[in-house]
Every structure is written in C-alpha cells, then in structure tokens.
C-alpha positions as CSV (number, residue, x, y, z in Angstrom):
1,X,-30.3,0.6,-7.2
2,X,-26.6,0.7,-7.7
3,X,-27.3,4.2,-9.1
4,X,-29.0,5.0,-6.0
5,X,-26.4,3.5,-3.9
6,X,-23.4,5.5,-5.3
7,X,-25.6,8.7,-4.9
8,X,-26.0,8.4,-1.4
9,X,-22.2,6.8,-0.8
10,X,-20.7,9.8,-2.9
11,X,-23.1,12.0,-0.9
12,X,-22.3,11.1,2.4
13,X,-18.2,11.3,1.6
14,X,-19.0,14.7,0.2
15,X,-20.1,16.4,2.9
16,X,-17.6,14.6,5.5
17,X,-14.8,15.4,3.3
18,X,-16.0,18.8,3.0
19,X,-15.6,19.3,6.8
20,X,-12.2,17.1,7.1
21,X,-10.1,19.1,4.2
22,X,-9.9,22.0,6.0
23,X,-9.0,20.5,9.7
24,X,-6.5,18.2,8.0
25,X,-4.8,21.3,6.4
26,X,-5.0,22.9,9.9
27,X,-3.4,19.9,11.2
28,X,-0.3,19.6,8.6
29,X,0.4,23.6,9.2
30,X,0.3,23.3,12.9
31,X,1.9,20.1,13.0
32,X,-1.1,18.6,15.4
33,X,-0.8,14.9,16.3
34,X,-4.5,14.9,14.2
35,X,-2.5,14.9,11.0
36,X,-2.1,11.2,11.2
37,X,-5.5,10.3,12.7
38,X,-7.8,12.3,10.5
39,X,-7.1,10.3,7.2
40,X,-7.5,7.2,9.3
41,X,-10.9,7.8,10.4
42,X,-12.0,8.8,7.0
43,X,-10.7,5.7,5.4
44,X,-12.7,3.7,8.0
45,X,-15.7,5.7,7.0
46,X,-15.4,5.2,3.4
47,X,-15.0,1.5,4.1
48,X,-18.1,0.9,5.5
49,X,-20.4,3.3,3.1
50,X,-18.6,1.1,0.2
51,X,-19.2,-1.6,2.1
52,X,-15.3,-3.3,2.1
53,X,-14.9,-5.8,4.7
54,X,-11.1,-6.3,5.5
55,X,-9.8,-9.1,7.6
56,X,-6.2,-9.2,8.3
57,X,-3.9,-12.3,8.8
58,X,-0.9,-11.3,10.6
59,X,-0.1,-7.6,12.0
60,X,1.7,-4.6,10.8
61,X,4.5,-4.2,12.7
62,X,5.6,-2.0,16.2
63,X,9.1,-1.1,15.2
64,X,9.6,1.9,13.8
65,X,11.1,3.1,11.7
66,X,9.3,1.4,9.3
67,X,9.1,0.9,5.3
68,X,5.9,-1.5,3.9
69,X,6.6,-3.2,0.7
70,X,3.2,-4.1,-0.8
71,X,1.6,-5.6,-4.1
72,X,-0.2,-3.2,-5.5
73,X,-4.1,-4.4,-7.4
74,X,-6.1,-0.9,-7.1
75,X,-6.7,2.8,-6.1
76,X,-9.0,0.4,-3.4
77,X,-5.9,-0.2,-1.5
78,X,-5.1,3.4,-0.4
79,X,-8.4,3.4,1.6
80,X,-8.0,-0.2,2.6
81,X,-4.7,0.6,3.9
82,X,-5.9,3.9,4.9
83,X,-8.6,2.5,7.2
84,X,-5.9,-0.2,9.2
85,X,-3.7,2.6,11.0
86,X,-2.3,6.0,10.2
87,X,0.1,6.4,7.4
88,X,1.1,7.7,4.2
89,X,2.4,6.7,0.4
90,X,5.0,6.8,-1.6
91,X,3.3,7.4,-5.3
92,X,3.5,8.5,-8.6
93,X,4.2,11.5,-9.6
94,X,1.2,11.7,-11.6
95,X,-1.3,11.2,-8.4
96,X,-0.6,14.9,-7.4
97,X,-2.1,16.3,-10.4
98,X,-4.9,14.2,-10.2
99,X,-8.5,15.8,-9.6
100,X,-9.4,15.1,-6.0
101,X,-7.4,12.1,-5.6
102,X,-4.3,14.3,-6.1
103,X,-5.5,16.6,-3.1
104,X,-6.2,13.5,-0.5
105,X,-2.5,11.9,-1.4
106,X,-1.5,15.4,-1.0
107,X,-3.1,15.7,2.6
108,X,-2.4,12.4,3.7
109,X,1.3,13.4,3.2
110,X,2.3,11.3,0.1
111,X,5.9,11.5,-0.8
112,X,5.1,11.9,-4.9
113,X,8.3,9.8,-7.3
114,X,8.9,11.1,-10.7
115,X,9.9,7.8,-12.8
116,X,10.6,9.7,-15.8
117,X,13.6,11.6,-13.8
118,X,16.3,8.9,-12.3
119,X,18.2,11.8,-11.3
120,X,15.7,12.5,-8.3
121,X,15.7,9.4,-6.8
122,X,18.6,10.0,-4.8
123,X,16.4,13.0,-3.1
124,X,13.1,10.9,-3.0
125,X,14.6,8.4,-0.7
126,X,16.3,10.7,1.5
127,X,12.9,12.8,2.1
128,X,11.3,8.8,2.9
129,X,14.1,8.3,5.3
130,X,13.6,11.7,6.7
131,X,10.1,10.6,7.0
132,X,10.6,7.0,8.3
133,X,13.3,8.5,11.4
134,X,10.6,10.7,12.5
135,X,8.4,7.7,12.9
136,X,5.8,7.5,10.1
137,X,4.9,4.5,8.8
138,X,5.7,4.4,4.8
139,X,4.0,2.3,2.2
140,X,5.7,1.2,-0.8
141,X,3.8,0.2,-3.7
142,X,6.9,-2.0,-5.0
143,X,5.8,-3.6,-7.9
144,X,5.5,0.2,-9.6
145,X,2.5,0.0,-11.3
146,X,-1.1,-2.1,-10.6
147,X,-2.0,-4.8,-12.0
148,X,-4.9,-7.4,-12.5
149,X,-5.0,-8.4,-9.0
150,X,-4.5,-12.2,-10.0
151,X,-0.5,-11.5,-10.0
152,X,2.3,-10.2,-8.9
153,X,4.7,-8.3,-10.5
154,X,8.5,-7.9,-10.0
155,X,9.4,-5.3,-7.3
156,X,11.7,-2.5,-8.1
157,X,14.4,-2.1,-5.9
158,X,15.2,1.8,-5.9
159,X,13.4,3.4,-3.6
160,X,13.3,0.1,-1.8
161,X,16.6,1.3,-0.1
162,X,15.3,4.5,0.9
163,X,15.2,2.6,4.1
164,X,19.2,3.1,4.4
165,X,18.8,7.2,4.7
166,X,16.6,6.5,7.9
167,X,19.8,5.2,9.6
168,X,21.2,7.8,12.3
169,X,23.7,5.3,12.8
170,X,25.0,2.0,12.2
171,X,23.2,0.7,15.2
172,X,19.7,2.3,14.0
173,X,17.2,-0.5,13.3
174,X,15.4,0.2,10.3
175,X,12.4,-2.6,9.4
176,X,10.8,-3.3,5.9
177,X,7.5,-5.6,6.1
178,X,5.9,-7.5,3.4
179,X,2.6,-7.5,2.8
180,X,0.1,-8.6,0.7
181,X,-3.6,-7.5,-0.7
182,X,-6.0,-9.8,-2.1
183,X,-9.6,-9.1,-3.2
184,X,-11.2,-12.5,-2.6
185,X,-15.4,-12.1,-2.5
186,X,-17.7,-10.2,-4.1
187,X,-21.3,-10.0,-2.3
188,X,-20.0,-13.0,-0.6
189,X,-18.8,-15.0,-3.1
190,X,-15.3,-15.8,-4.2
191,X,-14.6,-13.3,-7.1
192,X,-12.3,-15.6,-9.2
193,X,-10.2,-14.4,-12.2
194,X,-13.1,-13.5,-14.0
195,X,-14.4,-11.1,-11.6
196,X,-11.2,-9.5,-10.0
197,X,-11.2,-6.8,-12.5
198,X,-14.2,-5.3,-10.9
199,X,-12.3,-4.6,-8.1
200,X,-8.4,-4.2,-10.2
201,X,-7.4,-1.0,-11.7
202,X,-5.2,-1.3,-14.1
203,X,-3.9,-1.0,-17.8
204,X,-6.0,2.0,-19.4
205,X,-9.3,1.5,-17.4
206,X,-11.3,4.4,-17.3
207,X,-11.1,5.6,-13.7
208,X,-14.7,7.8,-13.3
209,X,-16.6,4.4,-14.5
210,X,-14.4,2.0,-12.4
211,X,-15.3,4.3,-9.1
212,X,-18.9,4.7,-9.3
213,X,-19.1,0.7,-10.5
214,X,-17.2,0.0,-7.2
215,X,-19.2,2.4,-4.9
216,X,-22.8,1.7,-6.6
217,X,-21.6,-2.2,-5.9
218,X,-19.9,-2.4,-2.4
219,X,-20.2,-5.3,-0.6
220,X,-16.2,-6.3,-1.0
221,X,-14.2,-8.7,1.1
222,X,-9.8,-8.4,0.7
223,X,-7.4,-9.8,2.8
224,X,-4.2,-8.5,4.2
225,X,-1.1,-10.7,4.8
226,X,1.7,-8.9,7.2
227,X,4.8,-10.7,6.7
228,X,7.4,-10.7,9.1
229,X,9.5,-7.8,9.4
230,X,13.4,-7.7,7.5
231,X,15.8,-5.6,10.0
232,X,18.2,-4.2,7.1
233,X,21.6,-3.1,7.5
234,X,23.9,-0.9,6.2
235,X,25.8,-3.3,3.2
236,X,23.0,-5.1,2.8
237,X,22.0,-6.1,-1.2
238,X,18.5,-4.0,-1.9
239,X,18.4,-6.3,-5.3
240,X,18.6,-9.0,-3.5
241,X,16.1,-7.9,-0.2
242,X,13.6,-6.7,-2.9
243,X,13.8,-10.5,-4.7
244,X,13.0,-11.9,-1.1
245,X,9.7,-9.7,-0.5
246,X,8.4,-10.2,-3.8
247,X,8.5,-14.2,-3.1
248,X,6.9,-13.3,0.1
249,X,4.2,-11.4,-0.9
250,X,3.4,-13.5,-4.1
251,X,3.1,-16.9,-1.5
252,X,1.1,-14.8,0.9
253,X,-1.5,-13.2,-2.2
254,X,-1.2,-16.8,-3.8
255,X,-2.3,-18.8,-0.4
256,X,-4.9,-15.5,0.0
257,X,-6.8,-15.9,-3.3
258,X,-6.6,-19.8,-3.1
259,X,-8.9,-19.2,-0.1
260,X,-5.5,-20.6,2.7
261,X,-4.1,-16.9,3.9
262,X,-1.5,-17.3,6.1
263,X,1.3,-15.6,8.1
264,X,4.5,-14.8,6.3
265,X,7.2,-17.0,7.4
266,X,10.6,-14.9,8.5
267,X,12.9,-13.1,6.4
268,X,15.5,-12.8,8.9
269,X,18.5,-10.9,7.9
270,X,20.6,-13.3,9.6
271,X,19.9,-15.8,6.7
272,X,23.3,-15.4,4.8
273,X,20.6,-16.5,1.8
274,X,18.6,-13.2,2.0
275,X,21.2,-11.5,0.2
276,X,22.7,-13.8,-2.4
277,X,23.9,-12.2,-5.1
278,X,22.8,-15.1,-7.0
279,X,19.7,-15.9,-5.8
280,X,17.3,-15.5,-8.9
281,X,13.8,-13.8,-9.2
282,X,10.9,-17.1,-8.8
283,X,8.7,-17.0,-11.6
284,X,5.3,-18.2,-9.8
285,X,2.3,-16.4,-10.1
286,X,-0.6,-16.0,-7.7
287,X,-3.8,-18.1,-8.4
C-alpha cells in the first residue's frame, strides 16, 4: 500500500507541478505579486497529499524586514516552511544543481551560498539584504548542514549578519526570529529517537529512497516554535546574536520533542547580555 500511496502522491504533484512551473516562471519574469503565492499554495498541497500535519506555537513575525534563523532536520522543512506563508531560502550551493529540487529552490527564489568560496560571502549577504529591504521574508538554515532531528547544532554566524546590508539607515529596523522544527509523531504516535530518522535527512542518506519512504508513509505531525523577534543594530556582535538564537531554538526544539512546546521567551536587544563578548556557546542538546 505504501507503494501505492507514493504512486498516486507523486502523481498528483506531477501533474500540478507540471502546470505551476511555467506560471511561476511567468510570474518571476513579470515580476507579478503571484511569485510569492504560487510556491505557497503548492507547499500546502504537498502537505496534505503527504499527509504532514503542522501546528505552530507562536507566530512568525509582521515586521519586515525580516531574517528567520532556523534548526535545520530535513529537505521536509522547505515544504513545511513552504506551506506557512510566502518566502524563500538561503541554501547551498549544491541545491541548484540538484535534479528537480534544484529547479523549485530555483523558482521559489533561493539565494544559493557557495561554502567552499569565503570570498563570496561578502556578496551573498548583500544580495539577502537586497532581498530582506524589498520585503521578503528570508530563511536561514543556521546550523549549515541537517542533522538527526534529535539536536541541534551550533549556528554559524556569517551570513547571519546579512541582516546589517538590509539597513538604509541607522534608524532601519531590521528583525531576526528564532525558530524551531520538531518532528514529533509518526501515524500518531511520538516518533522518539529511534524513529526520527525516518523523517531526518542527513549524513550520506540516500535521498530517492528517503523521499518515496516519506511520501509512501505520510501521516507526519512537526511543530513550529516562533521565538520572539531580535531588532539588531548596527555595532551589534553577530557571534554573539548567533550564540543567543541557537540557545533559543535548542530550548524551544528541546521543550518541542519532550512533548511541552512553548513560546520563545524575548531576546531583546536592550539586554546588554545579548551581546557579551564572553558569553559562551551552552552545550545542551534537545531530547
């Protein structure tokens, strides 16, 4: 049956995405208002033929412009994210030359980072600022890399002040939010450590097999934990900012996957703690 499942789920996409490529293509020539909506409703679509429930704790943020800075478990999360409200990535450079996934990130307007090149960094986070003062919503995978989905990593703190090149001015207010992603059930029960890699991708899984095991099983719940949104400045310590979402988003995936999700508490910039120099790097993982 799981067989059959993924045939008709695959199916289904096939023949929507077939019919979407094109319009979205129209849409990023022309510039329509569509270009943001069109992903949006496919992710919604694909959530429901999988059969991903998401329930959110907290709320992304109105201020714009605005920079997520998310854990990062799966290839899941794009459409999870995907399906919540319009926006894009910031990925790998690797994604774009990837068959079919490369083209979506490519039409959903992904800015593409090549690690292997420090030397482009410096334009990377000036095209995100570009794209954060125009009002698009940016998500950040921070940690770099996926992992097993019962962590998280440390967050890199490069592109993390990308955020700085979306400031017009010194009175621009530029926000970065927190948030978390936690795949917690599987066909209704809790998934547990043993379990998560169904749903993680990671390491040097295969990704054909991992897909058609996730679409021919379905029936996944995650959460998502918004923080509360960091107003940064000009002169503020990116190190340091990138130290204080990680600890956010490892309590709100920890308190997630322990079955207690709850609102991130405020990382207000007016905290002379928030950007301590010497604050160090907390070493606790998630359940």
């Amino acid at each position: 049956m799981t067989r059959v499942r993924a045939a008709f789920v695959l199916a289904v996409l096939t023949i929507v995405t077939l019919v979407a490529i094109p319009l979205q293509w129209l849409a990023l020539k022309a510039n329509w208002p569509l270009k943001r909506r069109l992903p949006l409703l496919w992710h919604k679509l694909a959530c429901a033929l999988v059969g991903i429930r998401v329930r959110e704790n907290g709320a992304p943020a109105r201020e714009r412009p605005l920079l997520i800075a998310a854990n990062h478990v799966s290839w899941i999360d794009i459409t999870v994210l995907g399906s919540r409200m319009p926006l894009s990535f910031i990925a790998k450079s690797e994604v774009a030359g990837w068959p079919v996934f490369g083209l979506f990130a490519k039409l959903q307007r992904s800015v593409f980072v090549d690690r292997q090149r420090r030397s482009a960094t410096g334009k990377v986070a000036e095209e995100i600022g570009t794209r954060l003062s125009d009002g698009d919503a940016m998500v950040l995978f921070a940690e770099g890399t996926s992992n097993d989905g019962n962590c998280v990593l440390p967050f890199r703190s490069a592109l993390i002040g990308a955020a700085r090149h979306a400031m017009g001015d010194d009175e621009a207010k530029v926000w970065i939010q927190p948030l978390s992603i936690a795949y917690t059930k599987l066909h209704g029960l809790p998934m547990g450590r043993q379990f998560r890699p169904h749903v993680a991708w990671y390491g040097d899984m295969e990704m054909t097999h991992h897909f058609l095991s996730v679409v021919g099983e379905g029936a996944i719940d995650v959460e998502l934990t918004w923080g509360e949104p960091v107003q940064v400045a000009n002169g503020d310590d990116r190190k340091a900012l990138a130290r204080k979402l990680e600890g956010e988003v490892r309590r709100m995936a920890a308190a997630a996957l322990n079955g207690k999700p709850e609102r991130g508490a405020s990382l207000r910039t007016g905290d002379g703690a928030l950007f301590s120099k010497g604050e160090k790097t907390a070493n606790a993982d998630a359940a």
